[in-house]
C-alpha positions as CSV (number, residue, x, y, z in Angstrom):
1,X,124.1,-167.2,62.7
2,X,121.1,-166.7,60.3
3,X,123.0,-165.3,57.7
4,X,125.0,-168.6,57.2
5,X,121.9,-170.7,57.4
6,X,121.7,-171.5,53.8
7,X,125.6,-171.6,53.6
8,X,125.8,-174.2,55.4
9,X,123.2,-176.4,53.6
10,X,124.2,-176.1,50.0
11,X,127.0,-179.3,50.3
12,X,129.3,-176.9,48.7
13,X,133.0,-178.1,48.8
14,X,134.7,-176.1,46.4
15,X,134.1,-178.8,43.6
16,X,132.5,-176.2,41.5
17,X,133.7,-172.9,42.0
18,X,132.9,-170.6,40.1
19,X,134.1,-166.9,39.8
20,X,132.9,-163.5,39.4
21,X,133.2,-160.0,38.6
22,X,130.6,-157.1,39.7
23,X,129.3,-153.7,40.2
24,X,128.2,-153.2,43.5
25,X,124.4,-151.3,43.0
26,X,123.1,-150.6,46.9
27,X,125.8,-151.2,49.9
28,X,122.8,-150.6,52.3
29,X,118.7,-152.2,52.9
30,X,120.1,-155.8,53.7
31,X,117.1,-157.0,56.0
32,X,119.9,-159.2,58.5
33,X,122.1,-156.2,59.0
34,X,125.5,-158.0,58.1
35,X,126.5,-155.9,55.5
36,X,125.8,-157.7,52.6
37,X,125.2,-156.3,49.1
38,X,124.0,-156.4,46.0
39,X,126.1,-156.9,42.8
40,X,125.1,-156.8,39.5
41,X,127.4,-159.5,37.9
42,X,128.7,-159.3,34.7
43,X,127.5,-162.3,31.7
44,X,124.7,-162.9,34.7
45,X,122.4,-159.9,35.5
46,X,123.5,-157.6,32.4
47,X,119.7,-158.2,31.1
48,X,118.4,-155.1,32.7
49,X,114.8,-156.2,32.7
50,X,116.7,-157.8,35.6
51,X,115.6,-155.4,38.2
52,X,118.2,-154.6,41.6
53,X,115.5,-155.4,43.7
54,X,115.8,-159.5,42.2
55,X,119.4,-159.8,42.7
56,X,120.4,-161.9,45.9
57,X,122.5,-160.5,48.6
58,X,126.0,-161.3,48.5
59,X,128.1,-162.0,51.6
60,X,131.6,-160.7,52.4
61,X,134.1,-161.8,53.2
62,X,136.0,-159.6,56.1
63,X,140.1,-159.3,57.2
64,X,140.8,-161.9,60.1
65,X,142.0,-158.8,62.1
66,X,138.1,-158.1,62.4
67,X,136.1,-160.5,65.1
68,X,133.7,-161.7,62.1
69,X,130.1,-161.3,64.0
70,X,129.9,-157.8,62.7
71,X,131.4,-156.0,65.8
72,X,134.0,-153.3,65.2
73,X,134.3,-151.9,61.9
74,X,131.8,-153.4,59.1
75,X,132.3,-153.4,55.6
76,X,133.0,-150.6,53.4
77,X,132.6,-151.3,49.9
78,X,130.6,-148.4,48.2
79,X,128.2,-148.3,45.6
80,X,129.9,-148.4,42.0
81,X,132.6,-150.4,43.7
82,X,134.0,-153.1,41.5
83,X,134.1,-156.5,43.2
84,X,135.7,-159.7,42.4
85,X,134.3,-163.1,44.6
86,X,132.8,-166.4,43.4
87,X,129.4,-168.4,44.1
88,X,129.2,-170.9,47.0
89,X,127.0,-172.8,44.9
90,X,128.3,-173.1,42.0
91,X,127.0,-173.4,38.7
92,X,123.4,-171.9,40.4
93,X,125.0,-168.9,40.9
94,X,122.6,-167.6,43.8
95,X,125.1,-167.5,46.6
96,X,127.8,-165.1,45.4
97,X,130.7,-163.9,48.3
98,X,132.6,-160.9,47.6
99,X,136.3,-161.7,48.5
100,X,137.6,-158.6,47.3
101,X,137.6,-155.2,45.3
102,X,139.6,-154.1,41.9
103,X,140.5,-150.7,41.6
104,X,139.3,-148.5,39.0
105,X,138.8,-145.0,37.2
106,X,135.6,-143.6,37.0
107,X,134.7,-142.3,33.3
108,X,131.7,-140.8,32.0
109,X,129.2,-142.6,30.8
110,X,128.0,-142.3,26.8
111,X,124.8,-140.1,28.5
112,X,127.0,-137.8,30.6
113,X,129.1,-137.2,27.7
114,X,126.5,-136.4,25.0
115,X,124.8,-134.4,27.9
116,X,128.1,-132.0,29.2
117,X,128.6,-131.9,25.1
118,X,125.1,-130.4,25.1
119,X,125.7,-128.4,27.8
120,X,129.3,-127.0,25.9
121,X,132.3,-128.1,27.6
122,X,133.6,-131.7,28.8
123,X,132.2,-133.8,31.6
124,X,134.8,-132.7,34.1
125,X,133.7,-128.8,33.3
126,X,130.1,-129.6,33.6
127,X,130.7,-130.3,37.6
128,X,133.0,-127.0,37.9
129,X,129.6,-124.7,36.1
130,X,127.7,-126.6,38.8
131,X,129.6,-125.0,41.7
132,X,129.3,-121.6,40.0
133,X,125.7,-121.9,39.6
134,X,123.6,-119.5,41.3
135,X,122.2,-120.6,44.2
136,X,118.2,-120.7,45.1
137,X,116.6,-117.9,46.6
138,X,115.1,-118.7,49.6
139,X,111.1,-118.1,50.0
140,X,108.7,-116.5,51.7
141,X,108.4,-118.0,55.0
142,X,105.1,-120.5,55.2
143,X,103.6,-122.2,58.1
144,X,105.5,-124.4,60.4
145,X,106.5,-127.7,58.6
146,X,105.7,-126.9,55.4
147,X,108.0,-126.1,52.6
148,X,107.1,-123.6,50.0
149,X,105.4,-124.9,46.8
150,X,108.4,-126.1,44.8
151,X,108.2,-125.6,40.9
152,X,109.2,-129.1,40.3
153,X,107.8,-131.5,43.2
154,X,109.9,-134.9,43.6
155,X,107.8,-138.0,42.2
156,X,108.6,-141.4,42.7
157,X,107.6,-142.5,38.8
158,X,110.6,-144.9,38.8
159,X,110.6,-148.6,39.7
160,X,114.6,-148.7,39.8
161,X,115.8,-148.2,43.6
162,X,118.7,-146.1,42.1
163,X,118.4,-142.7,43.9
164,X,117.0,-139.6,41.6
165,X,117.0,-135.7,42.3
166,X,114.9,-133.3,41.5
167,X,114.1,-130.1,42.3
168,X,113.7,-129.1,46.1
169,X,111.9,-126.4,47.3
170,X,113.7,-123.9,50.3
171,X,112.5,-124.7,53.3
172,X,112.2,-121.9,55.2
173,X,113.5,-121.1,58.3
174,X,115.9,-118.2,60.1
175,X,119.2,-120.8,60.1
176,X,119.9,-124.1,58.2
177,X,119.2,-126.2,61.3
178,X,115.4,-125.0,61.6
179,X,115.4,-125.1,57.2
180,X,116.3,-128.9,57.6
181,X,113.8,-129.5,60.4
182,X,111.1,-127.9,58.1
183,X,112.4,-129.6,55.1
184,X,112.1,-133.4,56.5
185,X,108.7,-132.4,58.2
186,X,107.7,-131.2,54.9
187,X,105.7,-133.9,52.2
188,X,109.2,-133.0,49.9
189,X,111.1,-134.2,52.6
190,X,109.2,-137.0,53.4
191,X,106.5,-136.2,56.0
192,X,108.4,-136.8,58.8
193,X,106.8,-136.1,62.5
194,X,108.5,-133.3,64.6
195,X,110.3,-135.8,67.2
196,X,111.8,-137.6,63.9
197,X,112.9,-134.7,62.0
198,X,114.5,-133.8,64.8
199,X,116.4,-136.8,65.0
200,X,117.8,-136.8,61.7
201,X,119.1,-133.0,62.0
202,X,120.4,-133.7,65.5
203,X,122.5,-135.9,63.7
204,X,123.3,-133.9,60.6
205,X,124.6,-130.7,63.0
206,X,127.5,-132.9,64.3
207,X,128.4,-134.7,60.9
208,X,128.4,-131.1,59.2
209,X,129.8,-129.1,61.8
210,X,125.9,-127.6,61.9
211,X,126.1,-127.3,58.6
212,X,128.8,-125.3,58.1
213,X,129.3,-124.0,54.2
214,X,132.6,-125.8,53.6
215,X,130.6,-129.1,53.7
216,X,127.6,-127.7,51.7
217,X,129.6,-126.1,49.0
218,X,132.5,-129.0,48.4
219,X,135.1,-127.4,49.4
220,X,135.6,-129.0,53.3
221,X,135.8,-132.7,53.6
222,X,135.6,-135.2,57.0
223,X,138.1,-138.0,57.3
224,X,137.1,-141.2,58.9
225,X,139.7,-144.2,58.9
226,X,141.9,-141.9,56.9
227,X,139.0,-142.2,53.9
228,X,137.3,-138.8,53.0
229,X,134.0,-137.8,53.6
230,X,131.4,-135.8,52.0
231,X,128.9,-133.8,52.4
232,X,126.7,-132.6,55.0
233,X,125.6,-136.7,55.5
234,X,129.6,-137.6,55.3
235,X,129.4,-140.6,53.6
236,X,132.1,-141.9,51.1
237,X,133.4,-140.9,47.7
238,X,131.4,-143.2,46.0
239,X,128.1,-142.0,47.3
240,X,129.3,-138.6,46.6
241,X,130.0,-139.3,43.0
242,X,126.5,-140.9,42.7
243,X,125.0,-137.7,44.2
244,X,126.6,-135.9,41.9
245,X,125.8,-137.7,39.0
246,X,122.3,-137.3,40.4
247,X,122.8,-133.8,40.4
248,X,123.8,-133.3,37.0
249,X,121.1,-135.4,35.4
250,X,118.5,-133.5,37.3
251,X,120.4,-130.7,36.1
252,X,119.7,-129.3,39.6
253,X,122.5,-127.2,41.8
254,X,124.8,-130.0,44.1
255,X,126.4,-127.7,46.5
256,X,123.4,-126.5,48.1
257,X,121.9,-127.0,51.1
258,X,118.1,-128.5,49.7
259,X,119.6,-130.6,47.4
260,X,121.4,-132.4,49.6
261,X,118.8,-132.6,52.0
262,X,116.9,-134.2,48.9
263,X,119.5,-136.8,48.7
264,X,119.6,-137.8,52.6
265,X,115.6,-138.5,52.4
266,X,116.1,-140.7,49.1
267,X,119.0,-142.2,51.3
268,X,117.1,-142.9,54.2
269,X,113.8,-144.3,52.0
270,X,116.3,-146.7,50.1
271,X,117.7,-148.0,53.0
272,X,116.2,-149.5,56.2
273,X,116.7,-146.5,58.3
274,X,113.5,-144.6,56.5
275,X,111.3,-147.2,58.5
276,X,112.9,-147.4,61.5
277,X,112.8,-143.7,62.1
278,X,109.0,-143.8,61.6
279,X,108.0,-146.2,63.8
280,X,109.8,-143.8,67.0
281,X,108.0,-141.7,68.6
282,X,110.7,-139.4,70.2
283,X,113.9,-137.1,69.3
284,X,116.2,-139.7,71.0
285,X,115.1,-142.8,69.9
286,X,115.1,-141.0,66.0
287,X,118.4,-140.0,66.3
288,X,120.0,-143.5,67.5
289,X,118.3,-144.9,64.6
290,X,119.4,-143.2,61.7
291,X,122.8,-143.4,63.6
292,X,123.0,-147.1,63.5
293,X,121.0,-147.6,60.4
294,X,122.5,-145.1,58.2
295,X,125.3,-142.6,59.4
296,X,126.9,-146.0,61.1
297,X,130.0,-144.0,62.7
298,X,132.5,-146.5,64.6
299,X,131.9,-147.9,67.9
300,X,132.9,-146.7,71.4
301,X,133.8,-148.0,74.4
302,X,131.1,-149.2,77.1
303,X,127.6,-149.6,76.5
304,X,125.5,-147.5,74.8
305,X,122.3,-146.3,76.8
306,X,119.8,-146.0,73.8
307,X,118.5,-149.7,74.0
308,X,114.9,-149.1,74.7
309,X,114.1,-148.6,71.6
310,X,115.7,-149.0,69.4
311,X,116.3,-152.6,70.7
312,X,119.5,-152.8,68.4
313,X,121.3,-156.1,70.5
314,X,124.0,-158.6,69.7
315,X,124.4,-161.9,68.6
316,X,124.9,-162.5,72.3
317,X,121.6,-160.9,73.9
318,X,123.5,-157.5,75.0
319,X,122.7,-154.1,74.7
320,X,124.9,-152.5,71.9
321,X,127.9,-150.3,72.2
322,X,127.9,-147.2,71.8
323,X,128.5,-145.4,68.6
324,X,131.6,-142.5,68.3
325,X,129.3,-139.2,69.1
326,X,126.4,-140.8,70.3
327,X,125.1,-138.7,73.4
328,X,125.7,-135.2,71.6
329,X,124.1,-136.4,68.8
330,X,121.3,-137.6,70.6
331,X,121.8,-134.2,72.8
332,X,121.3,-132.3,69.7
333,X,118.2,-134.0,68.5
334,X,116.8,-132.8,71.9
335,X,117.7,-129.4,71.4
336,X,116.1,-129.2,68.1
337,X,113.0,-130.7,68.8
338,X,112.6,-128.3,72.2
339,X,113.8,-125.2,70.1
340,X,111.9,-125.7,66.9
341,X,109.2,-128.9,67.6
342,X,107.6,-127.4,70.5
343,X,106.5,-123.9,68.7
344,X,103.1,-123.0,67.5
């Protein structure tokens, strides 16, 4: 019940209600795990020397066909998502609940206009030269773990927690499981240990049919609650159209395999899942956490029996159920980490 704590304390009985409309800005990070977000409101936060990281978290409100202590399916409100709710307390305006979303087409933006016009063509074209763009060469292989010197090496000069691309060397590697392995052990891919890279690819292989091109290249989607997914992270429209735009701005090739590795580790440090995985020390316990931290696929029957870490439990003391594709993800981790983490 902590996240009603100061809810309940604000003696707010709809005296002073007041409305709002928003921009979702991160669907992901919030530090109960109840699926909050945070909106930038309109005639409230539109100062942007108001950074995302200062904006409170707003609650949501979920369908009464859902239990409502975040078992079952949790919110799905994407990023760029326009919101509609009001402010428990009123005229203070640091409480806001989301009650709903409106509807909308995306349009460029004044800079992706003047930049597709500089690139010759409209905004809609500018994504089609994209696809046709000639992929990277891959590189000489280098030492286990390390990806090749890139020409441009990702920095984090930005204080914004919007995600930014740039570009990623080619790990190298004989398939595109052992490339991603390399590329999340490698500094590029943020450093991660051999049990935790393996972890996050174990999980990758069964959300991108082990990577299979049709996901990589745009032209295969997933489905999950009859919504589309995209991508070899299959995550939602809205986080595709943000990679894209990402992309774009970078001016760096979308339907390849190391950009949107790129994007997964930017994904992962955003979020709370970054952290989690570092603190395991093994393939298992790394895969169940970027499962239930980031990928979040629907729940199963039973109980799951990956409790010890991560000690992910209930409101009620139990161990957690188990998530849709758990044990082969889990499975695969295994198998990457013996195939790949155990040479040299």
């Amino acid at each position: 019940m902590q996240g009603m704590k100061t809810l309940q304390t604000t003696g707010f009985y709809g005296d002073t209600t007041r409305w709002f409309i928003g921009t979702v800005i991160r669907n992901t990070g919030d530090p109960l795990e109840l699926g909050r977000l945070k909106v930038r409101i309109v005639g409230i936060h539109d100062n942007p020397e108001i950074r995302d990281a200062d904006l409170p978290w707003a609650s949501l409100v979920i369908p009464t066909t859902e239990v409502g202590l975040m078992y079952g399916r949790g919110p799905r409100i994407g990023v760029g998502a326009q919101v509609v709710g009001i402010f428990l307390d009123g005229p203070q305006s640091q409480q806001p609940l989301v009650i709903g979303s409106i509807p909308y087409t995306l349009t460029p933006t004044e800079t992706q206009v003047r930049q597709s016009a500089e690139r010759g063509g409209s905004f809609e074209e500018s994504y089609a030269q994209e696809r046709e763009r000639p992929r990277a060469v891959e590189a000489p292989s280098p030492s286990q773990g390390e990806a090749p010197a890139p020409a441009s090496v990702p920095t984090e000069t930005s204080t914004s927690s919007e995600p930014s691309l740039q570009n990623a060397a080619v790990s190298a590697g004989s398939d595109k499981i052992e490339q991603a392995f390399n590329f999340f052990m490698s500094s590029v891919g943020g450093g991660y240990t051999a049990e935790q890279s393996a972890g996050i690819v174990g999980n990758l292989i069964v959300d991108s049919n082990s990577f299979e091109e049709g996901y990589i290249d745009g032209t295969k989607t997933g489905t999950q609650d009859g919504y589309p997914l995209y991508g070899i992270w299959q995550k939602d429209e809205f986080e595709w159209a943000g990679y894209l735009d990402a992309c774009v701005n970078a001016e760096i090739h979308p339907y390849v395999l190391d950009s949107q590795l790129l994007w997964v580790k930017i994904a992962l440090e955003n979020g709370t899942a970054g952290s989690a995985i570092e603190n395991t020390s093994r393939a298992d316990h790394a895969a169940i956490e970027y499962m239930r931290k980031y990928r979040r696929p629907e729940f199963g029957d039973g109980i799951s029996d990956y409790n010890d870490p991560p000690s992910d439990t209930s409101f009620f003391g139990n161990a957690p159920s188990p998530r849709v594709d758990e044990k082969i993800r889990v499975a695969n981790a295994l198998s990457v980490y013996n195939t790949y983490g155990l040479v040299g």
